[in-house]
C-alpha positions in Angstrom: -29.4 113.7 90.9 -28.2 110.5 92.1 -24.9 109.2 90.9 -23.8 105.5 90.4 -20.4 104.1 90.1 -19.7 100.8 88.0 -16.8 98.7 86.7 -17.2 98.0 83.4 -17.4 94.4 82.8 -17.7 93.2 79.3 -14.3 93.6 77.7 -10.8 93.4 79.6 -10.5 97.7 79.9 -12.1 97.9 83.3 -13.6 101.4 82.7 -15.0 103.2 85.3 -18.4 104.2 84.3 -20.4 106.9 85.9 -24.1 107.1 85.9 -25.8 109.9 86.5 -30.2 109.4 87.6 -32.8 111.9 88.2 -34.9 111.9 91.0 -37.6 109.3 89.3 -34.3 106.7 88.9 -34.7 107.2 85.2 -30.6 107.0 83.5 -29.6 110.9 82.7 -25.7 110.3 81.5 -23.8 107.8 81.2 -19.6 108.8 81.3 -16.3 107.2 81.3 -16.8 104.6 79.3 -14.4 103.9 76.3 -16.7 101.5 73.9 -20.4 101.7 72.9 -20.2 98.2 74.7 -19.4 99.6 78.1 -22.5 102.4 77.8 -24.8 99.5 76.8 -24.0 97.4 80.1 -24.1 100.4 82.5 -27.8 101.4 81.0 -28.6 97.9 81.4 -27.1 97.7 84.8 -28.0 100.6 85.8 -31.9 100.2 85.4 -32.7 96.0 85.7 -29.6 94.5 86.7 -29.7 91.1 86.1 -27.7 87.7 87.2 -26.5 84.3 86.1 -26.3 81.5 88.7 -24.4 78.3 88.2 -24.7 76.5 91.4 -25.1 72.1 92.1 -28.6 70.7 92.9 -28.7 67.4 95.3 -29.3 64.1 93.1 -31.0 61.2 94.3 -30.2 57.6 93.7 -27.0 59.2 92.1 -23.7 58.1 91.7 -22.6 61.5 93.2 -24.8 63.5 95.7 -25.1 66.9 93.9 -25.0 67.5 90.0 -24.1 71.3 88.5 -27.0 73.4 87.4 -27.5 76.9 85.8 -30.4 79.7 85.2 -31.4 79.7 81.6 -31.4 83.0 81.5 -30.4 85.7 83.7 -32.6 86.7 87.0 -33.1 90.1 88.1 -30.9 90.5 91.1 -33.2 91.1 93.9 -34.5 87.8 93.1 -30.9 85.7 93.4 -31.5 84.8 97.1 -34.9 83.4 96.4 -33.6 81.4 93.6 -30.7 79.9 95.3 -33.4 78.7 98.4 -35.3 76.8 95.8 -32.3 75.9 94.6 -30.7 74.3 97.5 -34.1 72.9 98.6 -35.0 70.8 95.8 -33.7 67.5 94.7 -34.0 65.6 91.6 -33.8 61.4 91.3 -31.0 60.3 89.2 -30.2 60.4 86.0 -30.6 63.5 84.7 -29.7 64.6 81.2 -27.6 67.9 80.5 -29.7 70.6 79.3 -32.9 69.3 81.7 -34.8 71.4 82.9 -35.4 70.3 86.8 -37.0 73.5 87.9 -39.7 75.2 85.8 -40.6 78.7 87.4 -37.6 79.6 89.9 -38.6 81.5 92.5 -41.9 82.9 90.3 -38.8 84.5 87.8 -39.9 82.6 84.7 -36.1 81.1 84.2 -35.8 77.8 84.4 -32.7 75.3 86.2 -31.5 73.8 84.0 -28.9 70.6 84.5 -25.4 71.8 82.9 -24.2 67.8 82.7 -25.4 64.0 83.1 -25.5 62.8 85.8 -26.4 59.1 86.7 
């Protein structure tokens, strides 16, 4: 059995959760946790953990040269360094509208950028 160690994040507490997989990587136990909330992160965690990026996207024709961007959704982590390359490779002509979507597909993930304010 392989053991994992995680920091609870979801409330303030902190715990330190142990997680306990077989040999196929399927979850076994979860311990240490002091909330249902904390053993519904670690299984999540534990199995797909997944990501948020806020990052900036360069604007052209802008009044400012980069304008603040997020994922839609989360990404599965493995896939954070690809997005972040598209990321800082694309560039989108000014104005953009927040909420836009300025990448479709990132990285093949099926999130989309989206723009978190205007910019003109």
């Amino acid at each position: 059995m392989a053991v994992k160690n995680f920091t609870c994040i979801v409330c303030p507490e902190g715990c330190a959760i142990r997680a306990e997989t077989d040999a196929s990587g399927a979850l076994v136990s979860v311990s240490g946790n002091r909330c249902a909330r904390g053993e519904r992160y670690v299984r999540s965690e534990a199995v797909h953990p997944v990501r948020s990026i806020s990052s900036t996207m360069r604007l052209t024709g802008g009044e400012e040269p980069v304008f603040p961007v997020k994922t839609a959704e989360p990404i599965p982590k493995e896939r954070i360094a690809a997005v972040m390359a598209e990321i800082r490779a694309a560039a989108v002509c000014a104005p953009v509208v927040r909420g836009q979507t300025v990448i479709e597909n990132a990285a093949g993930t099926g999130v989309r950028i989206v723009a978190t304010a205007d910019a003109r």
